[in-house]
C-alpha positions in Angstrom: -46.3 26.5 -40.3 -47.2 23.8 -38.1 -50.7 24.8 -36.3 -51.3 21.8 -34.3 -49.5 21.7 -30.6 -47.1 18.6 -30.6 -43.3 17.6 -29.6 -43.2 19.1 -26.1 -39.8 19.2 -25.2 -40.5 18.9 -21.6 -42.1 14.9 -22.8 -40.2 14.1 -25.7 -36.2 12.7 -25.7 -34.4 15.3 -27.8 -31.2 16.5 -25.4 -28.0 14.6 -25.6 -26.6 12.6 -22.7 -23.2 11.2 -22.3 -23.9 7.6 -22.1 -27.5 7.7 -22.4 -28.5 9.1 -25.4 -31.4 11.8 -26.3 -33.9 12.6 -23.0 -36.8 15.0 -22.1 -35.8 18.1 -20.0 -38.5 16.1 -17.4 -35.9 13.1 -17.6 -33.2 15.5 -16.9 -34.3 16.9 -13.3 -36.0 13.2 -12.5 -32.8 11.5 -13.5 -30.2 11.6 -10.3 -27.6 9.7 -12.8 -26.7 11.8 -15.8 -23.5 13.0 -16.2 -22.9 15.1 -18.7 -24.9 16.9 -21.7 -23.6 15.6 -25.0 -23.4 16.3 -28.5 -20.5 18.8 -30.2 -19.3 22.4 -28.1 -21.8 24.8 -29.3 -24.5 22.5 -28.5 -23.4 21.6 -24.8 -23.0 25.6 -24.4 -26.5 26.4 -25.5 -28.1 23.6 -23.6 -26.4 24.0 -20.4 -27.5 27.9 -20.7 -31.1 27.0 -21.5 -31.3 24.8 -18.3 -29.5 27.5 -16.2 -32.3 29.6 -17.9 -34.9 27.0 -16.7 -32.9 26.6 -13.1 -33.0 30.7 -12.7 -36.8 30.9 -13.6 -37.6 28.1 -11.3 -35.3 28.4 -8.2 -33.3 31.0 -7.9 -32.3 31.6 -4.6 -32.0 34.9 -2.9 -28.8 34.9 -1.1 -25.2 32.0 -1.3 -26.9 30.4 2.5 -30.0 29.8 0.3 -28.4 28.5 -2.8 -26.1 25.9 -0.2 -29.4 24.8 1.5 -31.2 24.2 -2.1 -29.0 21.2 -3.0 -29.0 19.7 -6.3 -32.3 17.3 -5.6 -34.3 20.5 -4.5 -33.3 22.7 -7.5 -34.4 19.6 -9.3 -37.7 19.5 -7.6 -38.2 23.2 -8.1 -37.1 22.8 -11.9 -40.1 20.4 -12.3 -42.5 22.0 -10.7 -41.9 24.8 -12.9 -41.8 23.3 -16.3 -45.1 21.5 -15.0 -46.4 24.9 -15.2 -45.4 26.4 -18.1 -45.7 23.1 -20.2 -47.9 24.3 -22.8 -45.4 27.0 -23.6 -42.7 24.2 -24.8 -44.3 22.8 -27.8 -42.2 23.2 -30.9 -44.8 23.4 -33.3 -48.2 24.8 -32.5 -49.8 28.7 -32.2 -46.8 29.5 -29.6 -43.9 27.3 -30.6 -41.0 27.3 -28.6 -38.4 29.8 -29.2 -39.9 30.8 -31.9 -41.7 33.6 -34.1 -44.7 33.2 -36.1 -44.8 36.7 -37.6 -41.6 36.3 -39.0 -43.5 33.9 -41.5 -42.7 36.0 -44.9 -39.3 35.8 -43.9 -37.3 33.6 -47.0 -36.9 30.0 -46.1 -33.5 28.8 -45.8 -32.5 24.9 -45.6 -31.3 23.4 -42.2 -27.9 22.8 -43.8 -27.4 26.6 -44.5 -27.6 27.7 -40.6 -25.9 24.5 -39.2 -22.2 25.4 -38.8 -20.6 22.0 -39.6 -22.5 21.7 -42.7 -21.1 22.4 -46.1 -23.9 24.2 -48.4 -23.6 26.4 -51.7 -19.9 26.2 -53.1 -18.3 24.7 -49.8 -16.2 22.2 -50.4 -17.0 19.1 -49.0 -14.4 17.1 -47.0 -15.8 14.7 -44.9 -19.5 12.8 -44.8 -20.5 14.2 -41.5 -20.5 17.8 -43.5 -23.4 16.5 -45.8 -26.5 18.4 -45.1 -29.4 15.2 -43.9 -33.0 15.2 -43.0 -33.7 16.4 -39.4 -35.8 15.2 -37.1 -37.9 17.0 -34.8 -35.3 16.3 -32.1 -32.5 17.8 -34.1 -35.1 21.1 -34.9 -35.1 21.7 -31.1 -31.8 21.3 -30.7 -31.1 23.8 -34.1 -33.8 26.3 -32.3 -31.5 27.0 -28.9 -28.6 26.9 -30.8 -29.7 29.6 -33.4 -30.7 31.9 -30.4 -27.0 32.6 -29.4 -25.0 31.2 -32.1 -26.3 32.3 -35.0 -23.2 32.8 -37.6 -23.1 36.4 -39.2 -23.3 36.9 -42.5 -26.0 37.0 -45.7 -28.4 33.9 -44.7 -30.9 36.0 -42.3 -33.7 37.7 -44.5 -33.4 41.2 -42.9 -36.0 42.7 -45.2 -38.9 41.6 -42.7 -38.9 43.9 -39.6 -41.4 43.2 -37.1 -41.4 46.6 -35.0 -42.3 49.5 -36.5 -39.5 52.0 -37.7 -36.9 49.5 -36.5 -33.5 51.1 -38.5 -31.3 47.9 -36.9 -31.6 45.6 -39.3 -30.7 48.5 -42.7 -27.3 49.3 -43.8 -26.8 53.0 -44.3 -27.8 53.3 -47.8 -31.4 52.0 -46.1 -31.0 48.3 -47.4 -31.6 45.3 -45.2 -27.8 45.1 -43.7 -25.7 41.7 -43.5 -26.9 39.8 -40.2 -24.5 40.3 -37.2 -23.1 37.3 -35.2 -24.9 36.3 -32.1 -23.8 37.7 -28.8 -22.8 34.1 -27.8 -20.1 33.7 -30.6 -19.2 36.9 -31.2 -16.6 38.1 -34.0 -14.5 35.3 -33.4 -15.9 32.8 -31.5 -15.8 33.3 -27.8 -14.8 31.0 -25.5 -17.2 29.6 -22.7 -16.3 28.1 -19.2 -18.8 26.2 -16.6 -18.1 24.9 -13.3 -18.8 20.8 -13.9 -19.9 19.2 -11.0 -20.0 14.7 -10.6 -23.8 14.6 -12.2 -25.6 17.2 -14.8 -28.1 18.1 -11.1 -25.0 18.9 -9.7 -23.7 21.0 -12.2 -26.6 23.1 -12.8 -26.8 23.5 -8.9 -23.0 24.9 -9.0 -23.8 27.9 -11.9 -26.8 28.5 -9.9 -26.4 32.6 -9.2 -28.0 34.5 -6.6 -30.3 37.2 -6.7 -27.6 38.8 -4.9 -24.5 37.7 -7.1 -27.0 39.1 -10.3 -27.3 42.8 -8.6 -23.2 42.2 -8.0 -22.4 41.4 -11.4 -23.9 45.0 -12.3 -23.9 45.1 -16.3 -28.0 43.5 -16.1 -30.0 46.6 -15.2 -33.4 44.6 -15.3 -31.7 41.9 -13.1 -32.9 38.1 -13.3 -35.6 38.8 -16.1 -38.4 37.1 -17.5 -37.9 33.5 -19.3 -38.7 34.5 -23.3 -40.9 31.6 -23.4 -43.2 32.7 -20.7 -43.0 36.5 -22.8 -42.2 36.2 -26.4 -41.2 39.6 -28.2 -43.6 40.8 -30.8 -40.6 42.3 -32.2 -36.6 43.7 -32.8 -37.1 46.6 -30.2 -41.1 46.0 -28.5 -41.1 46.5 -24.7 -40.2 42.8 -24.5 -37.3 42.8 -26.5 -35.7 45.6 -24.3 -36.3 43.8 -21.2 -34.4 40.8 -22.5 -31.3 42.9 -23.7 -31.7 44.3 -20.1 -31.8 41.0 -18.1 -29.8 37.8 -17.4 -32.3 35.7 -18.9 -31.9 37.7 -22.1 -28.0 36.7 -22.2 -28.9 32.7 -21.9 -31.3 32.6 -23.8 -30.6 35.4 -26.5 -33.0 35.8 -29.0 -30.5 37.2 -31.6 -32.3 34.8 -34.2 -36.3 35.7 -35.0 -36.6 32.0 -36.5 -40.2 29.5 -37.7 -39.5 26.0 -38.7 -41.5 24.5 -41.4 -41.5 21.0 -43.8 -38.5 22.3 -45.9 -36.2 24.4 -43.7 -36.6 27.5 -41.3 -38.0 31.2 -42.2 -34.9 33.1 -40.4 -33.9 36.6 -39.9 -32.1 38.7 -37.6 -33.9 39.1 -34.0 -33.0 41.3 -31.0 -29.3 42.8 -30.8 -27.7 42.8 -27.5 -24.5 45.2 -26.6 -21.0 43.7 -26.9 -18.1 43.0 -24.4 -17.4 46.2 -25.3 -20.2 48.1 -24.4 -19.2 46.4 -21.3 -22.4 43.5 -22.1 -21.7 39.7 -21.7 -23.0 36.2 -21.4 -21.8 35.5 -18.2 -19.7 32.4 -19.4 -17.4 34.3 -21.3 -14.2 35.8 -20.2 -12.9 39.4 -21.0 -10.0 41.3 -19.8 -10.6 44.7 -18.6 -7.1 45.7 -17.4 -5.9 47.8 -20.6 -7.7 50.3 -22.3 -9.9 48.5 -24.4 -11.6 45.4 -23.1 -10.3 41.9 -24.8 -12.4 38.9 -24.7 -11.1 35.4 -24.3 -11.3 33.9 -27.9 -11.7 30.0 -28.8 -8.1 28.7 -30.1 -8.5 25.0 -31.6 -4.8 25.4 -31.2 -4.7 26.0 -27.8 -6.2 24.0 -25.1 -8.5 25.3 -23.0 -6.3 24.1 -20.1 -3.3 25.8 -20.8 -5.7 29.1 -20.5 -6.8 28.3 -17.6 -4.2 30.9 -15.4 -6.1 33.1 -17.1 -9.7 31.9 -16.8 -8.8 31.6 -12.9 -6.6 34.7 -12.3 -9.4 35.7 -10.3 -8.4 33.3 -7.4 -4.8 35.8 -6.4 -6.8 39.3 -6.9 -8.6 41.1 -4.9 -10.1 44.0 -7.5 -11.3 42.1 -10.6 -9.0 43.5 -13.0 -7.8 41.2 -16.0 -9.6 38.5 -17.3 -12.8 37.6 -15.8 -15.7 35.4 -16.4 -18.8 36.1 -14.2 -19.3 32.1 -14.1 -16.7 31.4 -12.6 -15.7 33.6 -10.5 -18.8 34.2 -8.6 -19.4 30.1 -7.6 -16.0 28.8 -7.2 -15.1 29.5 -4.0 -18.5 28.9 -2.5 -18.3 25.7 -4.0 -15.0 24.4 -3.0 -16.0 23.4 0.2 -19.1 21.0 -0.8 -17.9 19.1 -3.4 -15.7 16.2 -3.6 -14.3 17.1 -6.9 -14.8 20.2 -9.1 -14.1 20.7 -12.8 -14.1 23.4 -15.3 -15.5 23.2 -18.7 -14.2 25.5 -21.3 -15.6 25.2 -25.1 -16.8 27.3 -28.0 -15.9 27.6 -31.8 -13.4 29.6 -33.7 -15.1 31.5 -36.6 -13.7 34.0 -39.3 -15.5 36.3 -41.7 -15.1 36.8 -45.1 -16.6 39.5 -47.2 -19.5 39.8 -44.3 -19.7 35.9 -44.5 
């Protein structure tokens, strides 16, 4: 473990940019120009839900007058403000690094390759040369640390046998064993799909899947409402007082800390962290669609074979009913028709990857 304090990613380029490259999250909210965050679909899903997470902490307004009179250029002054603030909290490496859990140091270390989904380790057969496990730079760590949070892959690579609170049963199998690691609540059993209003410029976009304080009460399934940023409160812990805030709150489903994670020189100590509810406990990132109209609720799957676009009657069915039943995706539904009206053009972006499992893998 890294004890000195360095890479802050509020300073250093490490997010994707179409057409730009990698820049700071200060570049981001200075930057008027950017269009779009880059890099593959689970990437652009767990960075635009860290910046919502950033946009919530910073600026979120209490009612949809005060969100219209906000604008894009003052949630991006707000944003700053705010990582100003809490900058010492963004180091990667360091006493508090980002994200991140020092205690689960005697976790076993696995290499970057084994928790990076589109790279072939072990027996996997390797097909192309983009699926060859390479050195990563400190950028790349950041960008594998929000990814693990939510996206975490079930299966036999998290070290369950460390458990940080006391008496914790969450993370045994029912012979008492450490149990196979569950998937993370943003890719579910089969890989959920994810949908975002996209707005002209990345300010623009954030501003648009801005919610409320209001719309949060509305959505009714986050008892402790907006929450607490984890990197202002880390979790000492599966279950602490912390832990159960986050599986309580909004933040807690952009930011999920379903992977307890420490980088080091040869790869990452990782285990399982907090688990959240389902979608059918009735639980959801708020990007993710689930129908509720039959008996037991369905969720809205990623199908490679199936364009997001032709789904999209379904992602929108929202716009022709008046109760809510059917498929519904909080993110949607609660901005696009407040946003209609102030924006020349509005799009929708819809991602996510398709997963199986195999023997618990």
């Amino acid at each position: 473990m890294h004890t000195e304090k360095y890479f802050n990613l509020i300073d250093e380029p490490w997010v994707p940019i179409v057409d730009v490259g990698r820049v700071s999250l200060k570049q981001i909210f200075l930057e008027e120009s950017y269009r779009a965050i880059g890099g593959n679909p689970v990437q652009k899903i767990a960075l635009t839900k860290l910046l919502l997470a950033i946009a919530q902490a910073a600026a979120t307004p209490e009612t949809n007058e005060a969100w219209q009179n906000l604008r894009p250029e003052g949630l991006a002054k707000k944003c700053l403000l705010y990582l100003e603030q809490w900058h010492s909290q963004f180091y990667l490496y360091g006493d508090t690094p980002f994200l991140q859990m020092p205690a689960i140091k005697p976790a076993f270390v696995q290499k970057f390759g084994a928790v990076l989904t589109e790279i072939s380790t072990g027996n996997t057969t390797v097909l192309t040369q983009s699926q060859v496990e390479k050195s990563l730079s400190d950028a790349d760590r950041a960008l594998l640390i929000v990814q693990l949070m939510g996206f975490g892959l079930g299966g036999k690579k998290t070290d369950n046998s460390i458990v940080l609170t006391k008496e914790y049963q969450g993370k045994c199998n029912e012979k008492g064993k450490p149990s196979t690691g569950k998937p993370g609540p943003s890719i579910g059993f089969l890989g959920f799909l994810h949908s975002f209003l996209q707005g002209s410029s990345l300010q623009e976009t954030l501003w648009l899947n801005l919610f409320t304080q209001q719309q949060i009460a509305d959505i009714g399934i986050y008892p402790a409402g907006l929450g607490i940023a984890p990197w202002q409160q880390m979790p000492e812990g599966e279950s602490c007082e912390n832990a159960e805030m986050l599986k309580l709150s909004l933040m807690g489903r952009l930011v999920p800390l379903s992977r307890f994670c420490l980088l080091n020189e040869h790869g990452i100590h990782y285990s399982e962290g907090i688990s959240d509810l389902g979608y059918k406990e009735g639980v959801v990132d708020p990007s993710i669609t689930v129908d509720r109209s039959g008996k037991e609720a369905k969720a809205l799957w990623t199908d490679p074979e199936k364009r997001p676009w032709r789904q999209l009657t379904a992602l929108l069915s929202f716009l022709s009913s008046s109760d809510n039943r059917g498929a519904d995706c909080f993110q949607l539904r609660l901005t696009t028709n407040r946003a209609i009206p102030l924006v020349r053009s509005l799009g929708i972006w819809s991602g996510g990857l398709r997963v199986s499992s195999n023997a618990g893998e």
